[in-house]
RORO-670613 format. One line per field, with one value per residue (C-alpha): residue number from 1; z, y, x. Coordinates in steps of 0.25 Angstrom, whole numbers, plus 5000, padded with zeros to 4 digits. Each point is the difference from the previous one (the first is absolute). Layout:
n	c(NUM:...)
zz	c(Z:...)
yy	c(Y:...)
xx	c(X:...)
//
This chain:
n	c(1:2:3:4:5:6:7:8:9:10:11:12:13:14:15:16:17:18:19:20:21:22:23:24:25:26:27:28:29:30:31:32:33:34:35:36:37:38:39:40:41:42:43:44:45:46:47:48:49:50:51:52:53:54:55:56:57:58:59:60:61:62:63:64:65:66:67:68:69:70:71:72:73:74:75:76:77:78:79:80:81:82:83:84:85:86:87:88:89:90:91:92:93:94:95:96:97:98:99:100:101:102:103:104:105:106:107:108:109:110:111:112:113:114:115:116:117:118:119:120:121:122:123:124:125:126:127:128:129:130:131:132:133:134:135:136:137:138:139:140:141:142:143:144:145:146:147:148:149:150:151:152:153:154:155:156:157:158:159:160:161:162:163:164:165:166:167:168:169:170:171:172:173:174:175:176:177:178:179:180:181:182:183:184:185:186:187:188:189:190:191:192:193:194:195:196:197:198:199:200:201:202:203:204:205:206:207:208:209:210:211:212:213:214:215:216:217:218:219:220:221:222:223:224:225:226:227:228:229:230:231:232:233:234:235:236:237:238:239:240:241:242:243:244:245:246:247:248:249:250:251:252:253:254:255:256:257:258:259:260:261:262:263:264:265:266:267:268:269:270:271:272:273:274:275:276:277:278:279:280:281:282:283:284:285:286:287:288:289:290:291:292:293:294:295:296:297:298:299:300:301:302:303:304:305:306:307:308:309:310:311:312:313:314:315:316:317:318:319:320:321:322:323:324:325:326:327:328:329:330:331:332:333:334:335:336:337:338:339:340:341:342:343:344:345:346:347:348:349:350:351:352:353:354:355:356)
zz	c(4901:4988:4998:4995:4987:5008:5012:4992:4993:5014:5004:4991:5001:5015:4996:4991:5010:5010:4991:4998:5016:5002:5011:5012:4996:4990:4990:5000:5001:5013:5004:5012:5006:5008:5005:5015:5010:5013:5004:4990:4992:5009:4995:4991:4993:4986:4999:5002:5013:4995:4995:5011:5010:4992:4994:5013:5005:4986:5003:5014:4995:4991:5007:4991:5005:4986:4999:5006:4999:4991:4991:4999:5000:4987:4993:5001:4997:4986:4998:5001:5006:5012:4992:5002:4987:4991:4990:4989:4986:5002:5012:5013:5011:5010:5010:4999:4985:5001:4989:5003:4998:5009:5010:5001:5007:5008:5003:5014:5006:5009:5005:5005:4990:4995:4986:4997:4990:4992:5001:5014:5008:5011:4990:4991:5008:5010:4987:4992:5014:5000:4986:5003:5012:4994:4987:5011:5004:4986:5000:5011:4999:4984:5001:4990:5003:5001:5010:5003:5001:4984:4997:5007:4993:4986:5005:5002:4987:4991:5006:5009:4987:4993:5012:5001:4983:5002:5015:5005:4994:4986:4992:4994:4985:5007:4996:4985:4997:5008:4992:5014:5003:4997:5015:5008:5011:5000:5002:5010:5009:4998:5004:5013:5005:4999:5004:5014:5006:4996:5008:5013:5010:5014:5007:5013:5005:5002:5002:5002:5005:4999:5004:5001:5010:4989:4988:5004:5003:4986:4993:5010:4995:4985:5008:5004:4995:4999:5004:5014:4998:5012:4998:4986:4997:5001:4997:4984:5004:5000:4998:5004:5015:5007:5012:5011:5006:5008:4989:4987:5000:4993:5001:5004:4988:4999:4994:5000:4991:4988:5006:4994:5011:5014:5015:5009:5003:4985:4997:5009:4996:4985:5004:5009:4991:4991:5012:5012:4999:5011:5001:4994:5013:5011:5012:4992:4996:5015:5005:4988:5005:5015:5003:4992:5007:4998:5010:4995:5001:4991:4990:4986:4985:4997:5014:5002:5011:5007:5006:5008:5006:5015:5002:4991:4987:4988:4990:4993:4996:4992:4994:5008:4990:5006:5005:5010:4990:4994:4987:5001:4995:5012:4995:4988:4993:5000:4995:5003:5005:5009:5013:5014:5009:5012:4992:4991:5009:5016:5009:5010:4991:4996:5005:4993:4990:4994:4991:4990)
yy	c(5470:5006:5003:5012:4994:5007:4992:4988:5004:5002:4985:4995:5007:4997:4985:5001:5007:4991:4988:5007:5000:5014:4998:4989:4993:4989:5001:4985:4997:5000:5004:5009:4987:5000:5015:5002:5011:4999:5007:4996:5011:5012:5006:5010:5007:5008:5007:5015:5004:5004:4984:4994:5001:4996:4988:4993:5004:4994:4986:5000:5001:4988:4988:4992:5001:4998:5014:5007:5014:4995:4995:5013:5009:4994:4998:5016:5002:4993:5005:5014:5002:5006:5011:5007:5006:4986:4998:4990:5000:4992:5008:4993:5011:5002:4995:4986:5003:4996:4999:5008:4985:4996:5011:5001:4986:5002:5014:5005:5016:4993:5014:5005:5013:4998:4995:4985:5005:4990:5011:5001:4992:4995:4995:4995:4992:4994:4996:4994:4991:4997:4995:4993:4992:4997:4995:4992:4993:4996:4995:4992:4992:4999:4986:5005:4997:5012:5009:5007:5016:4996:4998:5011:5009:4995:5002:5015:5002:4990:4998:4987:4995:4999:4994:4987:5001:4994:4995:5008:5011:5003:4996:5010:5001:5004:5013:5001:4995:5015:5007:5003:4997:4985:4995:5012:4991:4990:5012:5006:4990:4995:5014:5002:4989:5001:5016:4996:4999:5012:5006:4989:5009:4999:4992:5004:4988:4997:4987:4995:4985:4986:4989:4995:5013:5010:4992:4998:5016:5001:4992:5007:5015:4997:4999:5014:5007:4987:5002:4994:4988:4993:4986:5001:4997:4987:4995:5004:5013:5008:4996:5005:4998:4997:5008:4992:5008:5012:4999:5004:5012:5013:5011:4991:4990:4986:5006:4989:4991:5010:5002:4993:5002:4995:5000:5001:4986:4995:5011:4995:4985:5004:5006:4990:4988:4995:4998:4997:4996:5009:4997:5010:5007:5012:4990:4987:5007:5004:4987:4994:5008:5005:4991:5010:5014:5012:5010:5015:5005:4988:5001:4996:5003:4989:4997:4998:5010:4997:5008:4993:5005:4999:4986:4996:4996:5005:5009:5006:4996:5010:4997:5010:5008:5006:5014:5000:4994:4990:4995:4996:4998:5010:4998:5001:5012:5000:4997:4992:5012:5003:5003:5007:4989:5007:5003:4990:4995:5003:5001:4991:4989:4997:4986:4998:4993:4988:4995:4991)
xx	c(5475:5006:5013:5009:5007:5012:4997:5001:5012:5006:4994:5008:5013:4999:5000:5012:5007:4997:5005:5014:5001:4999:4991:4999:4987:5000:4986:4994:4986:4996:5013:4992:4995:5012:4999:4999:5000:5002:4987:4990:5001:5001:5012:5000:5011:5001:4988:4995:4996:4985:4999:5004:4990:4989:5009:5000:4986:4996:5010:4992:4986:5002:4996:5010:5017:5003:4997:5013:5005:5012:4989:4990:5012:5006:4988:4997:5016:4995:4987:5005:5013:4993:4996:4986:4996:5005:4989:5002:4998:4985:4995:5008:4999:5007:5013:4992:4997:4985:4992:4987:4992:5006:5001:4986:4999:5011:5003:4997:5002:5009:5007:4987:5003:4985:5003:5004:5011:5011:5008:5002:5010:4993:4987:5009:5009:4989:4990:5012:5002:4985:5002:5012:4994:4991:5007:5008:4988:4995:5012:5004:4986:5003:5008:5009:5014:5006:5006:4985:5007:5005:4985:4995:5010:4997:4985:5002:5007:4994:4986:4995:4994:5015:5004:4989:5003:5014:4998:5011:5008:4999:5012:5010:4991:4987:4995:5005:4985:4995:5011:5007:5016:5003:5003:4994:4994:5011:5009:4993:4998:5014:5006:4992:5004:5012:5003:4991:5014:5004:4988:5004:5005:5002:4990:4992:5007:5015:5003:5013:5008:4994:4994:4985:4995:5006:4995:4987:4999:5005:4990:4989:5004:4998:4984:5000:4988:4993:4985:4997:4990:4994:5002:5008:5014:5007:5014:4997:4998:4987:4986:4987:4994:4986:4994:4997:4987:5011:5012:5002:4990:5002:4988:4990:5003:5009:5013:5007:4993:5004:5014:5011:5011:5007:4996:5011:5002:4998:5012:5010:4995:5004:5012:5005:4997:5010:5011:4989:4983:4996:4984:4989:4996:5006:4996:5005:5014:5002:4997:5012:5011:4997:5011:5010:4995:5010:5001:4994:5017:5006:4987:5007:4996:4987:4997:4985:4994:4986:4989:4988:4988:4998:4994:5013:4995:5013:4992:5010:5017:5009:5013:5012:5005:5011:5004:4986:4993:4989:4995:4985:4987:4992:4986:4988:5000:5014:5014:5012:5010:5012:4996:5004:5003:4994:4988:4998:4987:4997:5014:4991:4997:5014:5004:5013:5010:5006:5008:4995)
//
């Protein structure tokens, strides 16, 4: 995306301001590397009320966590500043300042108004996450050594084929040669990732005290809106799955072949596994830690709950979240999420906690 010389102008003065220590967050590269919320994203502060539903429904339909809230939303604060009429100077339309190229490919009548439109929130927003996501998964399968929402910003602004030109971010010279700002990518990208805390706000998930229950629930939260994948996930986080005949079917179809993401058990594997190795299945982790059950009344933050069918067989664990709660992986076609304990699957098939 292009651009306003104004918005690059402004890139830069956020930079200098940020050297002289008038803001919290210290500019290096990759500096963001070490951003993390305590719900994967989900949080979202500093943004117009008409932005923010279609920022988070944009963050969820993006297979990819990397693509949080925080992330969208400064991106947009860049492009535009939020604003719905931004033009540049070459043609960028819209909050998401596409170029009509580009909209043409992306661009979707996401708001059901009857007219796909760069100009409208809701089409802007969700076609700027498609873009993104998919910039993410360009470059997460790149190889090049770089923090893979750095690439998939210089991607949106430079174009891919900058991107796989330099094999990473363009450095601070590129684009004297189109007669653009020297440094607009670099800028760019440097900015957003470092005004994404400034969009962080509270999560869906509180989490406070310590110890291995709460910091595995931490680690866990920064999953949520993580596709469900039957058979996916592992202690490096998510992958793609395999249907087995009855799981891991969407509409007819195998879903979970093409679904990077977690099953509930994988989930709790992930979370659990730099203090414990719990093993990969439901049944399995039940059988690890049955030894350490944990009455319904004394349930503490991490605690692995279990829910069998009625010959006995464990087909489903969640993480107690706290407050009548769960964290869980429920099934394909969807996410991990915050759940109702009561609800979360069928009363009559809970068979109880542990502690791991």
């Amino acid at each position: 995306m292009k651009l306003l010389i104004g918005a690059v102008v402004a890139a830069i003065a956020m930079v200098t301001a940020i050297a002289l220590g008038l803001t919290a967050i210290v500019l290096i590269d990759h500096d963001a590397e070490a951003i993390e919320t305590t719900d994967g994203g989900g949080g979202l502060q500093g943004v117009p009320q008409e932005f923010r539903t279609w920022i988070l429904r944009a963050s969820r339909a993006c297979a990819h966590p990397e693509l949080t809230p925080a992330l969208l939303a400064a991106q947009l604060s860049q492009e535009s500043g939020f604003q719905l009429r931004a033009e540049s100077t070459v043609g960028a339309q819209g909050p998401a300042q596409f170029m009509p190229g580009t909209w043409a490919t992306w661009g979707r009548d996401d708001d059901g108004n009857g007219d796909a439109s760069p100009w409208d929130i809701g089409d802007a927003v969700m076609s700027q996450g498609r873009m993104m996501c998919s910039l993410v998964g360009q470059a997460k399968n790149s190889g090049y050594r770089d923090d893979p929402r750095r690439l998939a910003l210089a991607g949106y602004n430079a174009g891919w084929g900058a991107v796989q030109r330099f094999k990473g971010v363009p450095p601070i010279w590129f684009a004297r040669e189109q007669g653009q700002a020297e440094g607009q990518t670099y800028h760019y990208v440097k900015v957003i990732m470092a005004s994404m805390r400034r969009f962080q706000g509270p999560g869906q998930l509180q989490i406070s005290g310590t110890g291995d229950g709460a910091t595995a629930l931490r680690k866990a939260s920064g999953r949520i809106g993580t596709p469900y994948s039957y058979g996916g996930g592992g202690p490096a986080g998510p992958s793609t799955g395999f249907c087995d005949g009855r799981n891991g079917y969407l509409g007819g179809r195998c879903a979970a072949t093409t679904t990077v993401g977690f099953d509930c058990s994988s989930l709790v594997q992930y979370a659990y596994w730099s203090s414990t190795k719990l093993p990969r299945t439901a049944a399995a982790q039940y059988g690890a830690t049955s030894d350490r059950a944990v009455s319904r009344s004394n349930l503490k933050p991490g605690d692995l709950l279990f829910w069998a069918h009625r010959d006995g067989f464990i087909y489903h664990v969640a993480m107690y979240a706290g407050n009548g709660k769960v964290l869980h992986a429920p099934r394909t076609g969807r996410h991990v999420e915050i759940a109702q304990l009561s609800s979360a699957m069928p009363a009559a098939d809970y068979r109880g906690a542990t502690r791991p």
